[in-house]
C-alpha positions in Angstrom: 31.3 -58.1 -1.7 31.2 -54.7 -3.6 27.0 -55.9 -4.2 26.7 -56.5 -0.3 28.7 -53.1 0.7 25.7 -51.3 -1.9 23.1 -53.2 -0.4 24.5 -52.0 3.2 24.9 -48.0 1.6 20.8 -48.2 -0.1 19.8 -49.8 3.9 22.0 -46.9 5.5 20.3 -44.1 3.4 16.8 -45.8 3.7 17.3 -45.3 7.7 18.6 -41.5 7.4 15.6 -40.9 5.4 13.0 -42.7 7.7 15.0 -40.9 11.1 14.5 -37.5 8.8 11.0 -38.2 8.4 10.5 -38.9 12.3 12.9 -36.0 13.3 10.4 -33.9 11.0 7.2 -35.2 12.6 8.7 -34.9 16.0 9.5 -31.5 15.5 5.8 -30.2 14.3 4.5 -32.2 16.8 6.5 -30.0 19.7 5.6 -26.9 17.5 2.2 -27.8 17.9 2.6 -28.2 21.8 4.6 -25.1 22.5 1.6 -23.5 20.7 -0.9 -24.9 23.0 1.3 -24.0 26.3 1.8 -20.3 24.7 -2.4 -20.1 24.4 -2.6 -21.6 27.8 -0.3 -18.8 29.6 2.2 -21.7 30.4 5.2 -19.8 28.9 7.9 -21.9 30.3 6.6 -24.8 29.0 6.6 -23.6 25.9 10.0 -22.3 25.4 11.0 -26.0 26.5 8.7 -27.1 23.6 10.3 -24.7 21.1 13.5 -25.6 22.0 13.1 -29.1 21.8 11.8 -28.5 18.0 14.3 -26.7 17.4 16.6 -29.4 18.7 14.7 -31.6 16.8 15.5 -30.2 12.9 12.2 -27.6 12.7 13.9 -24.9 11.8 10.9 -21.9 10.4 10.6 -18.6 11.4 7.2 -19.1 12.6 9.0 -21.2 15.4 11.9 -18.9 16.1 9.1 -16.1 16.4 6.8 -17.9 18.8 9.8 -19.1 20.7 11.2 -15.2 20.7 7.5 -14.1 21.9 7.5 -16.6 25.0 11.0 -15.7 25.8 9.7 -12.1 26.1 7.1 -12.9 28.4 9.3 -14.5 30.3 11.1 -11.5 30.4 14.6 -13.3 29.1 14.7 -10.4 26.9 18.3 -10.8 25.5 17.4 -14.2 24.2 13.9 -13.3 22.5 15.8 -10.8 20.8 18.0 -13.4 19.6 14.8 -15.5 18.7 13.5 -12.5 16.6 16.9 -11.6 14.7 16.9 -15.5 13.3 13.1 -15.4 12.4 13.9 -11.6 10.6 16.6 -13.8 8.5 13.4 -14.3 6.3 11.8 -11.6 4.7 8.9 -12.2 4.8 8.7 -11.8 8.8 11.6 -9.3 9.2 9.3 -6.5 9.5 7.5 -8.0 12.6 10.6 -9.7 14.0 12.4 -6.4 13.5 9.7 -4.6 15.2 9.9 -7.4 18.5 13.4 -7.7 18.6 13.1 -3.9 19.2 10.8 -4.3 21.8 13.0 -6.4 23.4 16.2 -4.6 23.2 14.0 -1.2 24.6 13.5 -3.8 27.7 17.4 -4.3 28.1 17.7 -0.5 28.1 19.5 -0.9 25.0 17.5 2.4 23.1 20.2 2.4 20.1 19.6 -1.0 19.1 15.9 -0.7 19.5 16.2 2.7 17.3 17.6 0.6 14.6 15.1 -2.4 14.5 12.2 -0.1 14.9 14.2 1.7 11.7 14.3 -1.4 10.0 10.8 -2.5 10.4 9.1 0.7 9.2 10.9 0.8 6.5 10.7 -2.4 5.2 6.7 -3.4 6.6 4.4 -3.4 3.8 1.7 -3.3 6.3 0.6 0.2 7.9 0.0 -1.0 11.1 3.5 -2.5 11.8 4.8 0.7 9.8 2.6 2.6 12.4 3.7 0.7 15.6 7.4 0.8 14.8 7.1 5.1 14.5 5.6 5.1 17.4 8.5 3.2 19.4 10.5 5.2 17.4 9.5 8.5 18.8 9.7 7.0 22.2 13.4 5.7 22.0 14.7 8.4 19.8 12.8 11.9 19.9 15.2 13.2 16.7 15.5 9.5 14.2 11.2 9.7 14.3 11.1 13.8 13.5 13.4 13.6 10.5 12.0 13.5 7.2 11.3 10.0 5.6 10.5 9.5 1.7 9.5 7.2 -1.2 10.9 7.1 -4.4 9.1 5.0 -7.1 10.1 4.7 -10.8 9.3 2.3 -13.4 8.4 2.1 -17.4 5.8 0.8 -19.3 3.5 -0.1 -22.4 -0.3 1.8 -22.4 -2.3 0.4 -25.6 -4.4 3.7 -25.9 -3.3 6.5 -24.6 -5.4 9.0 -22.6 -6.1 12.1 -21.1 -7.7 12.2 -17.8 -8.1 14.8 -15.0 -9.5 14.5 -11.9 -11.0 11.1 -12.9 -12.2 12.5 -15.7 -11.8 11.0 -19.6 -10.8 14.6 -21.7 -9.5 13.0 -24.9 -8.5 9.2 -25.8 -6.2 8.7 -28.9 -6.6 4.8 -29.6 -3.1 4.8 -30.5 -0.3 2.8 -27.9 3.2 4.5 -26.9 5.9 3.6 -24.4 5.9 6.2 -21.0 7.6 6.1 -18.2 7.0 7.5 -14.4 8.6 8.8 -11.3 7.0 9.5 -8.2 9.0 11.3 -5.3 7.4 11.8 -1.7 8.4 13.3 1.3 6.9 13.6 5.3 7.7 15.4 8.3 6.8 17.5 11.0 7.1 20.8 12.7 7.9 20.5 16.4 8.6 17.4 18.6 4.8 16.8 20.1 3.2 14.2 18.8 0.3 16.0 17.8 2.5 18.7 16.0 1.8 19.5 12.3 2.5 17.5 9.9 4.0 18.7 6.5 4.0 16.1 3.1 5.4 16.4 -0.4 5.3 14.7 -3.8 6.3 15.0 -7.3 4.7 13.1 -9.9 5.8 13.0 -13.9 4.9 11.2 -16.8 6.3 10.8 -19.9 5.2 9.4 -23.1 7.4 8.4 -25.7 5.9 9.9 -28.8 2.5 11.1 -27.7 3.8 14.2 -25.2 0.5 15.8 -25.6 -0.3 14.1 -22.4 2.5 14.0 -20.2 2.0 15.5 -16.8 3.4 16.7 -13.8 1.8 17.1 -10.6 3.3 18.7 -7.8 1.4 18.1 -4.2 2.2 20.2 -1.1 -0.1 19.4 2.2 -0.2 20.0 6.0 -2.2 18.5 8.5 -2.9 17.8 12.2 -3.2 14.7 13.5 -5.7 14.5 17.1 -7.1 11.8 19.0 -10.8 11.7 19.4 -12.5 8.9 21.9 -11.7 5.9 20.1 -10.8 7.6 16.3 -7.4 9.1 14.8 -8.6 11.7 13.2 -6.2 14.5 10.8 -7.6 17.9 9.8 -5.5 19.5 6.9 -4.8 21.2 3.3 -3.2 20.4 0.3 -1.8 22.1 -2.8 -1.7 20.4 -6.1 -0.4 22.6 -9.5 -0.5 20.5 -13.1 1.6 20.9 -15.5 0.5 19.2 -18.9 3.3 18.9 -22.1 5.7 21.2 -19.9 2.7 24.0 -19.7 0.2 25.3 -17.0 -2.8 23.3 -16.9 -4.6 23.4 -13.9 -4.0 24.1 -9.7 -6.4 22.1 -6.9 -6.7 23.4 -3.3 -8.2 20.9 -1.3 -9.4 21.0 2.6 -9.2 17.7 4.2 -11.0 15.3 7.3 -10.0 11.9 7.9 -10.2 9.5 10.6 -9.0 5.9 11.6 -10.8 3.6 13.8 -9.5 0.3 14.9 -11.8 -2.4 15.1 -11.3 -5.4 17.6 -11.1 -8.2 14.9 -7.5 -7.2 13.5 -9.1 -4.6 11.1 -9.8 -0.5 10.2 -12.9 1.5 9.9 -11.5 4.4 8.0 -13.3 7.7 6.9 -12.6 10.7 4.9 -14.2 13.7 3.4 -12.8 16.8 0.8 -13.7 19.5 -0.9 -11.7 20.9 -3.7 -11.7 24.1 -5.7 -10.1 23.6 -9.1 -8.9 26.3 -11.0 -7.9 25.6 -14.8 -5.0 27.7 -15.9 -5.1 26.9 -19.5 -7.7 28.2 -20.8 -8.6 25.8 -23.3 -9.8 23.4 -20.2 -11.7 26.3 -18.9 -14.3 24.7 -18.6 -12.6 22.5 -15.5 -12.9 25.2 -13.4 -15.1 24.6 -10.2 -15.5 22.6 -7.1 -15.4 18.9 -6.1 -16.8 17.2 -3.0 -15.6 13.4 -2.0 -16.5 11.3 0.7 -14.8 7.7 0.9 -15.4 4.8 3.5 -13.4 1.9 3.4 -13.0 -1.0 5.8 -10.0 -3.4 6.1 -9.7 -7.0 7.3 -6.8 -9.1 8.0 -7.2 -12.1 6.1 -4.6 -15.1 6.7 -0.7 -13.5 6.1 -2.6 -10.7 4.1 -4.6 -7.2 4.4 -7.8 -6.6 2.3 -10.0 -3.0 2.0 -13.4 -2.8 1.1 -14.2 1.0 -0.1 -17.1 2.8 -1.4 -16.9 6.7 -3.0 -19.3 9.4 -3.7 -18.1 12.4 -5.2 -19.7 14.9 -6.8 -18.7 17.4 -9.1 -20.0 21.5 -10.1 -18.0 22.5 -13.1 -17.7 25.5 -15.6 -19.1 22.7 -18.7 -18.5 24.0 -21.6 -20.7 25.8 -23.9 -20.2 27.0 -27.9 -23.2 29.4 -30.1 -25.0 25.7 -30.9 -23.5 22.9 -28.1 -23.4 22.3 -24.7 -21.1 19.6 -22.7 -21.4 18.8 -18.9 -18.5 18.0 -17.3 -19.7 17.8 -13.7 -20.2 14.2 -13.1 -21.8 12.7 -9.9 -19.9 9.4 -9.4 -20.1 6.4 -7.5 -17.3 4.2 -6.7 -17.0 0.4 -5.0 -13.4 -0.8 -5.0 -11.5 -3.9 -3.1 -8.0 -4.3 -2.9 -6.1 -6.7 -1.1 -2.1 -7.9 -0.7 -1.3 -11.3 0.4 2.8 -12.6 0.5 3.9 -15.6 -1.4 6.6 -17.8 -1.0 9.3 -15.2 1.3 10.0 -12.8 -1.1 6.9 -12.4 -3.1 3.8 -10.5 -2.6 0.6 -9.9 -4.5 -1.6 -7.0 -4.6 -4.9 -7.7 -6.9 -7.3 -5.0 -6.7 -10.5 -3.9 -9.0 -13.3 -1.1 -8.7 -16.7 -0.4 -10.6 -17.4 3.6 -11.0 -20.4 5.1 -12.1 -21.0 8.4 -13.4 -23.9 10.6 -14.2 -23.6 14.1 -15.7 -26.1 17.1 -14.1 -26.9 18.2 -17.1 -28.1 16.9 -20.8 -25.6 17.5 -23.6 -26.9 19.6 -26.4 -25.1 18.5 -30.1 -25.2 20.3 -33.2 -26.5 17.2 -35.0 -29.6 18.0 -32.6 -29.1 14.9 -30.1 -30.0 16.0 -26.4 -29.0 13.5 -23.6 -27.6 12.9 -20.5 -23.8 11.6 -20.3 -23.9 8.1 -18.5 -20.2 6.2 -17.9 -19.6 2.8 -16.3 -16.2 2.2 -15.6 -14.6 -1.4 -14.7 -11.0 -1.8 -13.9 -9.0 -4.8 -12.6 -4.9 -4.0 -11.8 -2.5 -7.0 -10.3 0.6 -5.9 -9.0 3.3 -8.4 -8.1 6.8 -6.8 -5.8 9.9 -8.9 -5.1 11.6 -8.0 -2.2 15.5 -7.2 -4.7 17.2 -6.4 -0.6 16.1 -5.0 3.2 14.9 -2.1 1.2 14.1 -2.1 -2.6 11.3 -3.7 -4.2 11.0 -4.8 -7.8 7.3 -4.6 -8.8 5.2 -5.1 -12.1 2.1 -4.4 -12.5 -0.8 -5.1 -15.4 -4.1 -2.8 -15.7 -7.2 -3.7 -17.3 -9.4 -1.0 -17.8 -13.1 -0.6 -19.4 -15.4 2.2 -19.7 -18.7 2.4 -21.7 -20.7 5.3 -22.5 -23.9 6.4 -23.8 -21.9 8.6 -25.7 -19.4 6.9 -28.5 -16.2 9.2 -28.4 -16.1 8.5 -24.2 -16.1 4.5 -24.6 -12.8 2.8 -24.5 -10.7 0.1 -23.0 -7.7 0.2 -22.1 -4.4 -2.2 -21.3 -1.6 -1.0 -18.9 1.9 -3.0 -18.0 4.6 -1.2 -16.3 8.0 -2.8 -14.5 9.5 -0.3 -11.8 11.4 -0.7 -8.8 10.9 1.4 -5.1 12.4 1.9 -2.4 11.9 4.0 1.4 14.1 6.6 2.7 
């Protein structure tokens, strides 16, 4: 009897499993239908479809956000907000859920609660253009929450394998010897008046600290203002920035830097994005004197939307018209022409996860030949490779967890600049 009631339970649990599997395939199977009515402008077919699903056991937040996105069309707004608060229950949509369910509570008339999604999904969208969209709504549902200040603050620790000292991309000294360090970086935006094209005033704080070698750790502070104008089809910003260096707790060197950038979206779910500067540096300790000059940059990048993810494709030219420094016998350039190709991209994984791989190839030629006391005359020539993967958890709605690990490579034609270098840091960052 007890054999027969087991035989009964195994024939029981073999039909639950075969309905699952059926429940499961009917489910995609609607998905797949509401998808096609959605694409089709039927819009009330659809939300029969991805209800049904639903009904069904498909439960995803790519489902509750198509079925939120018909709803809207509709114009049942209460319940495509509804639709985009259960697909925000994963993180790895909230920011675009957030973002809808704002839109749709602005359509109710309800401007608080669209304040606070629109809240919500800039500062928890990794991607600038949702970041962008939400401020927007923002300054059209509540004037004062967009025109306060909003900030970063980034701080993590970290292992460097040989220790350097660079300025403005440059390689001053390596010591070939490892030490602990740790960073903070602090930043801060806002604006001065309530028009949209109003000036626009940012912030930051930079400092790093090395355990043992404090030779080389530095603190940047960064003040800028700019003004943001639409021109035919670009976004373009016109503005000035501030950066004073200190280096072991004393002056090292001030930048003043005039700026020209400008955005254009492209059809294809991408950026064209363009941007030129020109920099006078003045070295206030005088044993870098030979820093002292100007710098020109010009940067082009394009980005892409690729699957879940965001990828930039970016090439540099900068060139640089320094003091050099000169002794009775030698002579050392240090105003490099450099070229830069870079690619970065970030792709989520798995909800909470995102990667961020990114590498660049630099190449730098001096203006001048190098004169040495031991009577060799050449040109300075650096190649520089560099490969960084940075992994973040999403910890809550706001803080990240991140880790990253650097690789970095430069050869010269000239022994004491050739080095490689390993970087791993863990930090954690959140918006304000």
């Amino acid at each position: 009897m007890h054999v027969q009631d087991a035989r009964w339970g195994w024939c029981l649990l073999g039909l639950w499993l075969l309905a699952s599997v059926a429940s499961a395939a009917t489910g995609d199977r609607l998905f797949a239908q509401g998808v096609g009515a959605f694409k089709n402008g039927n819009f009330e077919s659809a939300v029969s479809y991805f209800q049904q699903a639903w009904a069904a056991g498909l439960d995803q937040p790519t489902l509750h956000f198509n079925l939120g996105a018909s709803l809207y069309k509709l114009g049942r707004y209460a319940e495509a907000e509804e639709a985009f608060r259960a697909c925000a229950r994963d993180p790895l949509w909230a920011p675009l859920a957030n973002y809808n369910a704002g839109l749709s509570a602005y359509q109710r008339g309800k401007r608080a609660a669209a304040a606070d999604y629109f809240e919500r999904a800039w500062r928890t969208a990794d991607s600038d253009e949702v970041r962008g969209l939400a401020l927007a709504m923002l300054e059209r549902v509540d004037v004062a929450a967009s025109r306060r200040p909003r900030g970063a603050l980034s701080v993590d620790t970290g292992y460097n394998d040989n220790v350097t000292l660079s300025a403005d991309n440059q390689t001053l000294q390596t010591t070939s010897e490892p030490d602990y360090f740790s960073e903070v970086l602090a930043s801060a935006t806002g604006r001065w008046g309530q028009d949209s094209q109003t000036l626009l005033w940012d912030a930051s704080l930079y400092d790093l600290r090395y355990g043992e070698l404090s030779g080389n750790n530095v603190t940047s502070i960064t003040l800028g203002a700019s003004r943001p104008s639409q021109i035919a089809s670009w976004h373009t910003s016109v503005g000035a920035q501030w950066e004073y260096v200190l280096r072991h707790g004393q002056r090292f060197q001030q930048i003043g830097s005039l700026q020209l950038s400008g955005i254009r979206d492209r059809p294809n779910r991408g950026d064209l994005r363009l941007s030129v500067q020109l920099s006078t540096i003045d070295a206030l300790d005088g044993d870098f004197a030979f820093l002292d000059g100007s710098r020109q940059e010009f940067e082009a990048s394009i980005g892409q939307h690729v699957g879940g993810g965001q990828t930039r494709l970016g090439f540099a030219i900068e060139r640089n018209d320094r003091a050099d420094l000169a002794t009775a016998n030698e002579f050392f350039s240090f105003s490099p022409l450099r070229y830069r190709v870079s690619f970065a991209g970030s792709w989520p994984v798995r909800g909470y996860w995102r990667l961020q791989p990114s590498t660049s190839y630099a190449q730098s030629r001096y203006a001048d030949a190098d004169q040495r006391a031991s009577g060799l005359a050449a040109t300075r020539e650096d190649d520089e490779r560099r490969v960084t993967l940075r992994a973040t958890y999403r910890l809550s709605e706001f803080w990240r967890l991140f880790g990253d690990y650097t690789y970095a490579d430069t050869r010269s034609n000239f022994p004491e600049f050739s080095y490689s270098q390993r970087i791993i840091s863990l930090g954690a960052s959140r918006p304000f």
